[in-house]
N, C-alpha and C positions, 0 to 999 in steps of 0.2 A: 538590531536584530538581524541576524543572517538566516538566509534561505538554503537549505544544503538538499541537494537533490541525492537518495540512495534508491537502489536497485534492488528489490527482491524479486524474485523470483520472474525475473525478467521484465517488472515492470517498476516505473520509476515512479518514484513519492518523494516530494518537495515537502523537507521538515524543517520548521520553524525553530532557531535557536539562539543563543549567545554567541554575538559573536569568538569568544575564544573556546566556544563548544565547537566548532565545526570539527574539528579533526578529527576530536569524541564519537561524533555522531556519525561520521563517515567509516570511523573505523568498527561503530557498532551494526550499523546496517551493513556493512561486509559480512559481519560473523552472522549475524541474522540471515542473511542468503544464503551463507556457506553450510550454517543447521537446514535451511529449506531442503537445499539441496539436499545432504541426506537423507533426511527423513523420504524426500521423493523416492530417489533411488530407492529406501526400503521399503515404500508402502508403494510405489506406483502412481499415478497419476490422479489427483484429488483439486476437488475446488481450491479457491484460493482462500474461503472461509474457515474449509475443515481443514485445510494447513496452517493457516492463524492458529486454530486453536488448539492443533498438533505443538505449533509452537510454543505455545504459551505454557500447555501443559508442562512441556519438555524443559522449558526457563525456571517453571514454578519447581520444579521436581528439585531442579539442581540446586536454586536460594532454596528450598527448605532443609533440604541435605546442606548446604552451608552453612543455613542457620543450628542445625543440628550441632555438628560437626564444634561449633566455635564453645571454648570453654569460659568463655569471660563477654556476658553483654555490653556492648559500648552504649556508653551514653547516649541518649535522645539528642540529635540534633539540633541547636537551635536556628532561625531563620529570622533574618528582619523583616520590618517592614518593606525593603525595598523591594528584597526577594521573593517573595509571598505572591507580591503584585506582578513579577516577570513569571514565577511561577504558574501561578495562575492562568496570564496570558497565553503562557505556553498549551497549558494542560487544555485551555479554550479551544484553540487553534488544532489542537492534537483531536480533540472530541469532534470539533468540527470535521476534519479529513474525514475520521472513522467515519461519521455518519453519513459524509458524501460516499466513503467504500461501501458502506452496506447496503447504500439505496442502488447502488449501480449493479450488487451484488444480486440483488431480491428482483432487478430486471432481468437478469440475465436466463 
């Protein structure tokens, strides 16, 4: 399991992944700073919560317009047992950060 350090909005998060995710994950925490970034520039200066969920909005917007958008559903994915279990891990790990960010959030 690799540890890949990204950057949003000027502050760095150490995320938990597969090792031949790194590159993945590095390339998507680039485009995640790079949407921070504008959205800042358009709305101005904003917690790091309400740009979370600036962002998420702005994610959710664009997968439902893609889910729109697609004329043919693909298949359900299937996943094994091994994956499930790295899965999981991950999504633990990921739950875990968030909830370290929001406690540190709700002191601020």
């Amino acid at each position: 399991m690799a540890v890949v350090t990204i950057t949003i909005n000027g502050r760095l998060y150490d995320i938990a992944c597969e090792d031949d995710q790194s590159s993945r994950v590095q390339a998507l925490g680039r485009e995640i700073d790079t949407r921070a970034q504008a959205l800042l520039s358009a709305v101005g200066v904003v917690s790091d919560s309400r740009l979370l969920v600036m962002l998420c909005l702005l994610l959710a917007d664009e997968l439902s317009e893609a889910h729109n958008n697609q004329s043919v559903t693909p298949p359900a994915p299937t996943v094994s047992d091994d994956c499930d279990a790295s899965l999981a891990a991950v999504v633990g790990q990921l739950a875990d950060r968030i909830e370290s960010i929001a406690t540190r959030l709700e002191r601020a």
